[in-house]
C-alpha positions in Angstrom: 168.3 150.1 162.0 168.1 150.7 157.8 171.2 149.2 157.3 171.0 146.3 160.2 167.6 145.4 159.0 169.3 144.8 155.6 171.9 143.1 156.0 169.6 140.6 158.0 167.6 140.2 155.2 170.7 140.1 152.8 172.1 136.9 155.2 169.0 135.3 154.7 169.0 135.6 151.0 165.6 137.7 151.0 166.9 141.1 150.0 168.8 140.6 146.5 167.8 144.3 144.7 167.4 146.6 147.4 167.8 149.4 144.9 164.8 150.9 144.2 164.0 152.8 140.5 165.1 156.3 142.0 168.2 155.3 143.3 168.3 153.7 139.4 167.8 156.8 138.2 169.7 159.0 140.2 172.9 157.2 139.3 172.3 157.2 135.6 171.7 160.7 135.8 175.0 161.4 138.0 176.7 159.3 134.9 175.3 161.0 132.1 175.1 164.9 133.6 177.2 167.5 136.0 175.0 167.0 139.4 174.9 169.5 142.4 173.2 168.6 145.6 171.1 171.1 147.4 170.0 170.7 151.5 167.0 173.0 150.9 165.5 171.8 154.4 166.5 169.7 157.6 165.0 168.7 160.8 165.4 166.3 163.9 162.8 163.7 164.8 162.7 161.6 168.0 162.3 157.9 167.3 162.6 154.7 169.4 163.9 151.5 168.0 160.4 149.5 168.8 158.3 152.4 166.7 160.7 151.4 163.5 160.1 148.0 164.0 156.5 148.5 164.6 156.5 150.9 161.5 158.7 149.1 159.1 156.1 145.7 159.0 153.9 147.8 157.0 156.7 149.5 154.4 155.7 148.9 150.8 158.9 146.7 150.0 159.2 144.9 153.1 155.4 144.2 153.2 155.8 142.6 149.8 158.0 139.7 151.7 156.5 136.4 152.9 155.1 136.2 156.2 158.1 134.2 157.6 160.6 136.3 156.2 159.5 139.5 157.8 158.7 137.8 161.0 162.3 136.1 161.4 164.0 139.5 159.9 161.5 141.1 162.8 162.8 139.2 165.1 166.3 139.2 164.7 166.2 143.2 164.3 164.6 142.8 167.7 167.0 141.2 169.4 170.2 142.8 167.8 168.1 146.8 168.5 167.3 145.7 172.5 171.1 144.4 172.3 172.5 147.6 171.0 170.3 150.2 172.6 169.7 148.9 175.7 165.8 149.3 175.6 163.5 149.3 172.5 162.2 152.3 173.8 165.1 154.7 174.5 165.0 157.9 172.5 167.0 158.8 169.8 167.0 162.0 167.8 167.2 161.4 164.2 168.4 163.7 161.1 166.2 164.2 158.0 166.8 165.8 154.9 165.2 167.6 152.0 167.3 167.6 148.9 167.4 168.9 145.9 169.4 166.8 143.1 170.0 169.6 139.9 171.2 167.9 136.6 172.9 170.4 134.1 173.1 168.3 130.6 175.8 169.5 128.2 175.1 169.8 124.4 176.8 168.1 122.0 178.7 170.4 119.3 176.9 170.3 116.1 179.6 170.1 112.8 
């Protein structure tokens, strides 16, 4: 529902830098360092399509939106969720992740 509510917004021209500064960071990190990933914990939540939509109205970035934007992305995430899923409140089990991003810098020789 991430990814559909953005592209909605995206089509209506109200979701330009999605990116937010640690996503910034982690790629200039991955650029400048040798990187390794670490799953240091995972778990499964149940959620229903009408408690993200209920949810999301309130998310720091999306809040930040005018009124008519979040209503009509709302909306449209709505309809395509109740399309998709057959009920807004069907269950779903959903995968979360704690990870661990280690950056190992190299030193420059010194002459």
């Amino acid at each position: 529902m991430k990814q559909r509510l953005a592209a909605i917004l995206d089509a209506m021209g109200a979701n330009a830098e999605r990116m937010n500064a640690r996503e910034n960071a982690l790629r200039a990190l991955e650029h400048a360092a040798r990187s390794t990933r670490i799953e240091a914990a995972a778990w499964t939540a149940q959620r229903r399509p009408r408690a993200f939509l209920e949810r999301h109205r309130t998310g720091a970035r999306f809040a930040a939106l005018p009124a008519r934007i979040k209503d009509e992305a709302l909306s449209r995430l709505d309809t395509w969720a109740a399309a998709r899923f057959g009920s807004l409140d069907e269950l779903f089990a959903e995968r979360h992740v704690f990870e661990l991003h280690v950056f190992k810098f190299e030193r420059e020789a010194r002459s």
